[in-house]
matplotlib code that plots the C-alpha trace (Angstrom):
import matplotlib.pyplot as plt

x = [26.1, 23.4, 25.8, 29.1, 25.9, 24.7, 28.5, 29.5, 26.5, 26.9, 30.7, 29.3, 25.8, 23.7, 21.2, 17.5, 18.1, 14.7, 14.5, 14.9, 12.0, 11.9, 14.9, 13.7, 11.2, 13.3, 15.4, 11.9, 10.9, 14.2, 13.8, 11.3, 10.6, 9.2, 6.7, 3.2, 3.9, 7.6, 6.2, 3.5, 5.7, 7.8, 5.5, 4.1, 7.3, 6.5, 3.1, 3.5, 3.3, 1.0, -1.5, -1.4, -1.7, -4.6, -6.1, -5.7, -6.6, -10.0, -10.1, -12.4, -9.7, -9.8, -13.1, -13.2, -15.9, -15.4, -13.4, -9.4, -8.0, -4.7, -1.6, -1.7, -5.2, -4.3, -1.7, -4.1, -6.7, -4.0, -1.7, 2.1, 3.7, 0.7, 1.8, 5.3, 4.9, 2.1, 4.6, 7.7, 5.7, 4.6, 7.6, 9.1, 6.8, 8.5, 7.3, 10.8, 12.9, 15.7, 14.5, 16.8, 16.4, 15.0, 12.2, 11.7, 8.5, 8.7, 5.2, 3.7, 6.4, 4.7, 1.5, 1.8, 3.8, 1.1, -1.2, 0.8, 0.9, -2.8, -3.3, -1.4, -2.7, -6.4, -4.6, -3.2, -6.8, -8.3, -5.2, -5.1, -2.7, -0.4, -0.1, -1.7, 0.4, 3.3, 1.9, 1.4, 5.1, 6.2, 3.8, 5.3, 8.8, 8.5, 10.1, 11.7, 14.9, 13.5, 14.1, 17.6, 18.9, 16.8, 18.9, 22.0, 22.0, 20.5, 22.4, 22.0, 18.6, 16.8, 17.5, 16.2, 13.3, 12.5, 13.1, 10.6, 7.7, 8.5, 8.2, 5.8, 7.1, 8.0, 11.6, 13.7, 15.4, 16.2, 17.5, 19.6, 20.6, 21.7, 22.7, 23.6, 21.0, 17.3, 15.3, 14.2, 18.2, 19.1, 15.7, 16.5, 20.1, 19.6, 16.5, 18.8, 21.7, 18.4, 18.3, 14.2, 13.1, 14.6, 11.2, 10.5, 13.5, 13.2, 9.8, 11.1, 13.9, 11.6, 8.2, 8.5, 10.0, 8.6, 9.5, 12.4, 11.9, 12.9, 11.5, 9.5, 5.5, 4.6, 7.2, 6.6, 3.0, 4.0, 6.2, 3.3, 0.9, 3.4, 4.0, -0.2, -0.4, 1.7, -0.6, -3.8, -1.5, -0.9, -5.1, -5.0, -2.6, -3.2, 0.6, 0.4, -1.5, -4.8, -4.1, -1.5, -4.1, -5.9, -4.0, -3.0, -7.0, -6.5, -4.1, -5.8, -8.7, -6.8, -5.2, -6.5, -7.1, -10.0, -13.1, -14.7, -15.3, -18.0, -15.4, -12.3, -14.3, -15.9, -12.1, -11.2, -13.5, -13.1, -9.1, -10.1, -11.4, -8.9, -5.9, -7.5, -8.1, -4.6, -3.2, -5.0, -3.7, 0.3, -0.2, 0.5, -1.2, -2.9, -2.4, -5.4, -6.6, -10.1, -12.5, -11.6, -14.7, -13.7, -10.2, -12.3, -14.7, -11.8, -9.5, -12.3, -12.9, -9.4, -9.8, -12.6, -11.2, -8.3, -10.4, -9.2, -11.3, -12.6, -12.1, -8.7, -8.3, -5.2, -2.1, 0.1, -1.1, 0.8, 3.8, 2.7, 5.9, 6.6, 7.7, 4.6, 4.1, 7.4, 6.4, 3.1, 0.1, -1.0, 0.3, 1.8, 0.2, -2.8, -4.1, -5.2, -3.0, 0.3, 2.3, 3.0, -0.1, -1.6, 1.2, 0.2, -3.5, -3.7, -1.5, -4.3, -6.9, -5.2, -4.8, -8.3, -9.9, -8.0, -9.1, -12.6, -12.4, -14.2, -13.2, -10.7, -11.0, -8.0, -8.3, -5.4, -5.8, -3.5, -4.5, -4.1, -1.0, -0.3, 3.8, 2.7, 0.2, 2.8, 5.4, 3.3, 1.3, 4.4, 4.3, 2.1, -0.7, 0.2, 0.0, -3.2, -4.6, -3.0, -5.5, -8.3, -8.4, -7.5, -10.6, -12.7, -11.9, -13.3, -16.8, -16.8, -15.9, -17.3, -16.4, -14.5, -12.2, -8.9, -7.8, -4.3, -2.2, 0.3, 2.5, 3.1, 0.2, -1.1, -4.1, -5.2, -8.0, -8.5, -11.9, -12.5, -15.2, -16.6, -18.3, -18.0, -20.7, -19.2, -15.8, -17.0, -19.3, -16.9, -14.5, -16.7, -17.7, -14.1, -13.6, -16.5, -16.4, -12.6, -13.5, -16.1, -14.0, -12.8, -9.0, -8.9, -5.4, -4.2, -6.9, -7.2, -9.3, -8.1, -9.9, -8.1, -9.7, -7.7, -7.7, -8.7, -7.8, -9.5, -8.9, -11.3, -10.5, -13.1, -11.3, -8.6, -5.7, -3.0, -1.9, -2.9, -0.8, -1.5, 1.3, -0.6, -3.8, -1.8, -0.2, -3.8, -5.2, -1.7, -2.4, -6.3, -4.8, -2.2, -5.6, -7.5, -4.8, -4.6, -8.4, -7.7, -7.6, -10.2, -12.2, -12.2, -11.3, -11.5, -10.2, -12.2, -10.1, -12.1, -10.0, -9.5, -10.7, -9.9, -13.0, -11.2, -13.9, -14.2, -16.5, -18.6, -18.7]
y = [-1.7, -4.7, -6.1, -7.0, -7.9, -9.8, -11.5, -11.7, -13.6, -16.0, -16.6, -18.1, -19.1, -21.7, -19.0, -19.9, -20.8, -21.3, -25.0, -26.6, -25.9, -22.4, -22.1, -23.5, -21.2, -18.0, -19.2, -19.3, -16.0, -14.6, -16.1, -14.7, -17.1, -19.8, -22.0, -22.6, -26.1, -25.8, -24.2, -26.3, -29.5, -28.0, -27.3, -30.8, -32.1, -31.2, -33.0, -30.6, -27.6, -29.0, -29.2, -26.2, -24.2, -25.8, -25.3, -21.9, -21.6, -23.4, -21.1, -18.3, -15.9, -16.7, -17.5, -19.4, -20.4, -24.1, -26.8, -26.7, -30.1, -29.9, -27.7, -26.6, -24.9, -23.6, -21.5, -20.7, -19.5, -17.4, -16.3, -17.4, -14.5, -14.8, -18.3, -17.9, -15.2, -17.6, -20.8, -19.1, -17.5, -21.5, -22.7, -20.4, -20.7, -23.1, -24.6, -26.5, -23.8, -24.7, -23.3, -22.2, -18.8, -18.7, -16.5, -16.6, -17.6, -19.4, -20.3, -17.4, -15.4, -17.7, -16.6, -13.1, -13.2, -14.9, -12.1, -10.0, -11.4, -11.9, -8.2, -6.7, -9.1, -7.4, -4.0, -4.4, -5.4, -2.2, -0.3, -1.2, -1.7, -3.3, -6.8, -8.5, -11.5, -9.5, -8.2, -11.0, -12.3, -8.6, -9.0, -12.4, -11.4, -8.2, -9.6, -12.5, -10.7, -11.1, -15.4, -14.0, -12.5, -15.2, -17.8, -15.9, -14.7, -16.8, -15.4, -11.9, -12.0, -12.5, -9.8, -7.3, -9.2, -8.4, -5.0, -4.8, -7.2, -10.4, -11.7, -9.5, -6.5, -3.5, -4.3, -2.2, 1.1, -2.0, -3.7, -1.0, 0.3, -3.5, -5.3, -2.6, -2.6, -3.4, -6.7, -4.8, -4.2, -7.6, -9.2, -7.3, -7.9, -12.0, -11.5, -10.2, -12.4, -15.1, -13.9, -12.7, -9.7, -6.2, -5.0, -7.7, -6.6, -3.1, -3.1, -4.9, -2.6, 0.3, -0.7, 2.1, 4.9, 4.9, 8.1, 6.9, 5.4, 7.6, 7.7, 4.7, 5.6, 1.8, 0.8, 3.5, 2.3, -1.1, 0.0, 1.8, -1.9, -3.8, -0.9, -1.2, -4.6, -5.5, -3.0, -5.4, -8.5, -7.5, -7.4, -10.6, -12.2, -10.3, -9.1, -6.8, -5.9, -4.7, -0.5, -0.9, -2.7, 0.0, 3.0, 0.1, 0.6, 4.5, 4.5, 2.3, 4.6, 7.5, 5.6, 6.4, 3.2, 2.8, 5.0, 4.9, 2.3, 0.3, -0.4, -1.6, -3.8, -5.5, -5.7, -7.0, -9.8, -10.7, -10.7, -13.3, -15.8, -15.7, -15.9, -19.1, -20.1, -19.5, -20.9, -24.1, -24.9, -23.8, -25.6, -23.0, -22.3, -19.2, -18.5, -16.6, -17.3, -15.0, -14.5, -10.9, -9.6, -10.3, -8.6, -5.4, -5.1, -5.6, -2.9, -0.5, -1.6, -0.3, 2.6, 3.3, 3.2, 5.1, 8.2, 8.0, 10.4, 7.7, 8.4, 10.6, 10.6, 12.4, 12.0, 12.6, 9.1, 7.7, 8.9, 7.1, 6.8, 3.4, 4.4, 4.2, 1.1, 0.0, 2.7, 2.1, 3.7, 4.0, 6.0, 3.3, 4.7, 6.2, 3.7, 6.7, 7.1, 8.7, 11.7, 9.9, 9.3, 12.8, 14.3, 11.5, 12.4, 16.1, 15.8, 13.7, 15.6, 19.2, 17.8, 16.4, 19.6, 21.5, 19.3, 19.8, 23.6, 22.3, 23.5, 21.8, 22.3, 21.4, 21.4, 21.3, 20.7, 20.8, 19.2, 22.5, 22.3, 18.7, 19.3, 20.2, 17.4, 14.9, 16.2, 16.1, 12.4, 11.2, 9.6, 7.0, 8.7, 10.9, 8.3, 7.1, 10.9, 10.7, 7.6, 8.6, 12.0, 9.9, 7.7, 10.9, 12.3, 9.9, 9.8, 13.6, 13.2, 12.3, 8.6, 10.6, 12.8, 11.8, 12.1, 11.8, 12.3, 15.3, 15.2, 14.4, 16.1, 17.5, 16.2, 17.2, 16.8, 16.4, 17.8, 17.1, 19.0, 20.6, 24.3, 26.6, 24.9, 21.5, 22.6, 24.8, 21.8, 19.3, 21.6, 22.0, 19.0, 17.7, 20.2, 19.1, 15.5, 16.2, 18.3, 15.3, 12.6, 10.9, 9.2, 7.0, 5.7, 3.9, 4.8, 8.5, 10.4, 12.9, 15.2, 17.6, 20.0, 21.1, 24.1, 23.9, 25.9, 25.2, 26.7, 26.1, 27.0, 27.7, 27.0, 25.0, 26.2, 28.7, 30.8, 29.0, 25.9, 22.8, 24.7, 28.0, 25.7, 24.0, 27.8, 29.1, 26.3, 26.5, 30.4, 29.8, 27.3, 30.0, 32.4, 30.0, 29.7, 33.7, 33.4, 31.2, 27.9, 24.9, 27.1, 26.6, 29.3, 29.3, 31.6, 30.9, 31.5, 33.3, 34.0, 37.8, 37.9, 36.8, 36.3, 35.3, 34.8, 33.0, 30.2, 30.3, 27.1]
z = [-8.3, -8.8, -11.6, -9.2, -6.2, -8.6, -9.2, -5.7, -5.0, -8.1, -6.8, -3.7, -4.0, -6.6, -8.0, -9.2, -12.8, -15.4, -16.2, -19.2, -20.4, -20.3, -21.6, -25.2, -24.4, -24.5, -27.4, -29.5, -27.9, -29.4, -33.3, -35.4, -38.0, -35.7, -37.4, -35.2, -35.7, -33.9, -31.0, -30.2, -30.6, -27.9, -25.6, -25.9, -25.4, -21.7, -20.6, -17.3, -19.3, -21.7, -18.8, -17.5, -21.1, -22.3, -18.7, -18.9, -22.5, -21.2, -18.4, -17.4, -18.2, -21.9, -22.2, -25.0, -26.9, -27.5, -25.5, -26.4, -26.3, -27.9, -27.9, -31.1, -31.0, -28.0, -29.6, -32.7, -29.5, -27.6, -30.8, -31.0, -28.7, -26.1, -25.5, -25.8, -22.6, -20.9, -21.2, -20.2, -17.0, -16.4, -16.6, -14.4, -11.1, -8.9, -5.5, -4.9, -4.1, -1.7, 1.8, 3.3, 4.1, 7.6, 7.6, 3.8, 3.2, 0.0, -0.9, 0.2, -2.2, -5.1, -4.0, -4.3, -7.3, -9.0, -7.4, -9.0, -12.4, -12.6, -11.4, -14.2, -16.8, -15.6, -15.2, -18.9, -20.5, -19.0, -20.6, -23.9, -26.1, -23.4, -23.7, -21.6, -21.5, -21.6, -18.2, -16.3, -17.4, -15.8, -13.1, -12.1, -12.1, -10.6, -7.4, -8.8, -7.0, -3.0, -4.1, -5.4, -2.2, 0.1, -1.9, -2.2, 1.0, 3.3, 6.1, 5.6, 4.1, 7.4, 9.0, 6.1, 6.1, 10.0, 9.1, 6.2, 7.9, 5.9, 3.2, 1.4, 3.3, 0.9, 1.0, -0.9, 1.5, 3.8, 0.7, -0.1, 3.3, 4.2, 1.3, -1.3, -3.7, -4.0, -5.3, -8.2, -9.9, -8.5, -10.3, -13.5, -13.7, -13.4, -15.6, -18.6, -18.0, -18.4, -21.8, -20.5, -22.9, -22.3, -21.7, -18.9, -17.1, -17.7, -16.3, -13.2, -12.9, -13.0, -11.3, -8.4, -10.5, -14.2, -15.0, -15.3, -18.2, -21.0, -24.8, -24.4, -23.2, -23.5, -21.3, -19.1, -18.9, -18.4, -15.3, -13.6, -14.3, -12.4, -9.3, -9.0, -9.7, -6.0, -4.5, -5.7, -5.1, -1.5, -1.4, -2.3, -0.7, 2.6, 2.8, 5.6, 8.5, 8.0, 8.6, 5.3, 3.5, 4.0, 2.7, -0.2, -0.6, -0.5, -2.8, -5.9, -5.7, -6.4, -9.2, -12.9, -13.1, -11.3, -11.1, -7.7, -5.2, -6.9, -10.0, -7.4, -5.3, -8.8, -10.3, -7.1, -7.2, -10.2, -9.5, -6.7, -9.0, -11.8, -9.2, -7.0, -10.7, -12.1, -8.8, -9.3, -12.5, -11.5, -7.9, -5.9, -2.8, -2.4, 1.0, 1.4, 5.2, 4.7, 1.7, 0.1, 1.8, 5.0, 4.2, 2.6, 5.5, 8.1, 6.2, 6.1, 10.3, 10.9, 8.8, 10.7, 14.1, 13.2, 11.7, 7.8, 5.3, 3.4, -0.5, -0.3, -4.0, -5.4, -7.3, -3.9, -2.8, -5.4, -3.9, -0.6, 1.7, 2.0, 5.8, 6.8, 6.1, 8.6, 11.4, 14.1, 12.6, 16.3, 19.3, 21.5, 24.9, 23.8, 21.0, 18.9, 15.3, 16.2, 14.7, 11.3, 10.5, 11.2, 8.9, 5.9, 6.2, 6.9, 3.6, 1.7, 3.1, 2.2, -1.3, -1.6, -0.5, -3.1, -5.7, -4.4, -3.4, -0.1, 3.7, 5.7, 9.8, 12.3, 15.9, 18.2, 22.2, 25.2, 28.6, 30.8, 33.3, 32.2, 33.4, 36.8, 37.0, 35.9, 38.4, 41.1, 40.7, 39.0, 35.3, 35.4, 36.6, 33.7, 31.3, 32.9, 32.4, 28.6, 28.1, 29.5, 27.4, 24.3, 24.8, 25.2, 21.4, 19.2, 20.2, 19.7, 16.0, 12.8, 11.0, 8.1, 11.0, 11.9, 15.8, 17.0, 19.3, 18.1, 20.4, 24.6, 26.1, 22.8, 20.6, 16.9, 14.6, 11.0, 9.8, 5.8, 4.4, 7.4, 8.1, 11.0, 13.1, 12.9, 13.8, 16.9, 17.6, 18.1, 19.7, 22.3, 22.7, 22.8, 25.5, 28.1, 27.4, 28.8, 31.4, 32.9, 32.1, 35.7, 35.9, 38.6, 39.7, 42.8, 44.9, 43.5, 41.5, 39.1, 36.8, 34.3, 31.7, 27.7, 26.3, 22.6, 19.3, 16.0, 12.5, 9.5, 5.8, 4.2, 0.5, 0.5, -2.4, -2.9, -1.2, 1.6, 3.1, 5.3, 7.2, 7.8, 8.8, 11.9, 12.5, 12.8, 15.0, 17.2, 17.8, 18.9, 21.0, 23.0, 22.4, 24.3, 27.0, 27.7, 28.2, 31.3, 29.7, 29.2, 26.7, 23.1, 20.1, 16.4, 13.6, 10.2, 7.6, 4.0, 0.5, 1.5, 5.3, 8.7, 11.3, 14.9, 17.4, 20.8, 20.6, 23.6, 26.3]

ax = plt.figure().add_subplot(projection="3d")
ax.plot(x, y, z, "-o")
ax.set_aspect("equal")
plt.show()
């Protein structure tokens, strides 16, 4: 399918082509009896490229121990087929493309592709024996097809990108659904008719599914860099708002990669120097508007606000959906995270607690009578009430809980890692901080009260389901309801026993 997408744009469009340059390049990278001597004289045939090797090769990334002043020890530094990779990934990174794509933001595109070629040049060092080199070439292609389709399709293009969030956006199911295929086949396919190495554009082609890669662990390996290495560049480059950052964030933690929070935020700061550093010597802008601190500390602000268990680390984060990251985080009316993101994170937490064999609590509320309310003070007063018991919940919980809104007058919470006291603590709470909360609206004054279920699981794991935890909670809730409403019950849930109880208010 990319192959004729790939034709039908060439038939009507002037694709990005590598430059001269690169293209000497590639025909050394294909011979294998190239002399040291022949290679450097090529490279210094370009005074351009010249520059920006021997900067690099004097660059903190090397780290070399004496000053390189020519070509030629440059390559005895680096090693022919590290400089071969390096030069071709120079030669390729362009800041004159034709703009004409409106809402195609070209330089920013440079940016994070250089994020990401500097992030899996660092990934590939800490995962030995990829090449490193070979890495940051992957890295810097690996969305060489987004400047395919904004130059192919300038027309169509736009409208994909809105879709996605821009330029950066995760793009691919709008590729697909709109244009036929995603960046990823359309990158690979142009890389090979380039003549680029199959393992290049095979890495490209498979950067979000490398178990598709049969018989071939290294590549395999070098497909998962690449996928991780656009998580860090989007750190970097700030390319998305802060609440995706911040699952991004989630999601490298639980990534073998890393080991903890102390060894992302150091690998992230050292992936900030070496990319303004790399970005120097190529001329491109970052685009970074705040330092990486400033995007950490306001990441971990949002995450705050919206209740995320810090430290979710588990393999289903790597299978993130990429919906998320198009959909609201946040309830629209109530400010509090909406129905998607309660389903993502009572799935992170479920997972974490099994890993951990720690308890898990949920708590599910109702305002009491809300249909009759709304019918009788009409909508927006209803809405008005919806707020005002919104704002109530979150100074009832803990910074690691989740509140949301679960749907029209209903309200959950996530409770990681919490006992029997906690979970009848905050329920209670939750119910009389509702139950004094005042609405005023057009001149009246409204009060309403919830009715509150809770379920705790003591040990999270089979047989036991995230399922059968918002069944429990849903039943206290109807228990609490029969009672007579605004009261709170909780069923504890123990391998091999059951212990229902009212809590008392």
């Amino acid at each position: 399918m990319s192959g004729t997408l790939l034709d039908k744009i060439k038939r009507t469009a002037s694709l990005p082509s590598p430059p001269g340059m690169a293209l000497q390049i590639l025909q050394l990278c294909q011979s294998q009896d190239v002399s040291l001597g022949q290679l450097a004289d090529t490279l210094a045939a370009d005074p351009a490229l010249s520059l920006r090797l021997l900067k690099y090769a004097n660059s903190a990334l090397v780290g070399a121990n004496k000053k390189i002043t020519n070509v030629r020890d440059a390559v005895l530094l680096l090693g022919m087929r590290s400089v071969r990779l390096m030069a071709l990934s120079f030669s390729l990174v362009s800041t004159d493309d034709a703009k004409a794509c409106r809402g195609f933001d070209y330089e920013r595109f440079w940016a994070h592709s250089l994020g990401c070629a500097v992030s899996a040049r660092h990934l590939a060092v800490r995962n030995r024996p990829l090449s490193p080199e070979e890495a940051f070439a992957a890295g810097l292609l690996s969305h060489i097809g987004k400047l395919v389709f904004a130059v192919g399709m300038p027309k169509d293009y736009p409208a994909v990108l809105q879709a996605a969030g821009g330029t950066l956006g995760r793009t691919e199911k709008e590729e697909s659904a709109y244009l036929g295929n995603s960046h990823h086949e359309l990158g690979a396919d142009l890389l090979a008719e380039w003549g680029i190495p199959d393992r290049l554009s095979d890495a490209v082609r498979y950067q979000r599914t490398p178990e598709k890669v049969d018989g071939d662990p290294s590549l395999r390996a070098l497909a998962a860099v690449v996928a991780t290495a656009t998580d860090l560049a989007d750190l970097l480059c700030e390319a998305a708002p802060d609440v995706v950052l911040s699952s991004r964030r989630q999601k490298l933690l639980a990534s073998p990669l890393f080991h903890g929070e102390d060894d992302l935020a150091k690998s992230l700061e050292t992936l900030q120097r070496e990319f303004r550093e790399l970005a120097a010597i190529l001329s491109v802008s970052d685009g970074c508007k705040r330092s990486l601190a400033e995007i950490q500390a306001e990441a971990g602000n949002v995450l705050t606000e919206l209740s995320l268990a810090a430290q979710l680390q588990t393999e289903a984060i790597a299978k993130e959906n990429e919906g998320l990251q198009k959909k609201a985080w946040t309830d629209g009316l109530t400010g509090i995270a909406n129905r998607a993101a309660f389903d993502d994170r009572l799935g992170l937490a479920w997972n974490e607690s099994c890993r951990k064999q720690c308890p898990i609590g949920l708590i599910i509320m109702d305002i009491d009578h809300f249909k009759k309310f709304n019918d009788a003070y009409g909508h927006l007063t209803g809405d008005a009430v919806l707020k005002r018991v919104a704002a109530c919940l979150g100074p009832c919980i803990r910074s690691v809980d989740l509140v949301a809104r679960y749907g029209g007058e209903e309200f959950a919470v996530i409770l990681p890692n919490a006992d029997r006291m906690t979970v009848a603590h905050i329920s209670v709470k939750i119910r009389k901080a509702v139950e004094e909360c005042v609405v005023e609206k057009d001149g009246q004054t409204h009060r309403v009260t919830i009715s509150v279920g809770a379920a705790l699981l003591t040990r999270a794991g089979k047989p036991f389901t995230a399922k059968m935890l918002i069944e429990a909670a849903d039943k206290q809730l109807y228990c609490s309801k029969e009672k007579g409403r605004n009261c709170c019950s909780m069923k504890q849930i123990q391998a091999g026993s059951v212990q229902p109880g009212l809590i008392p208010v």
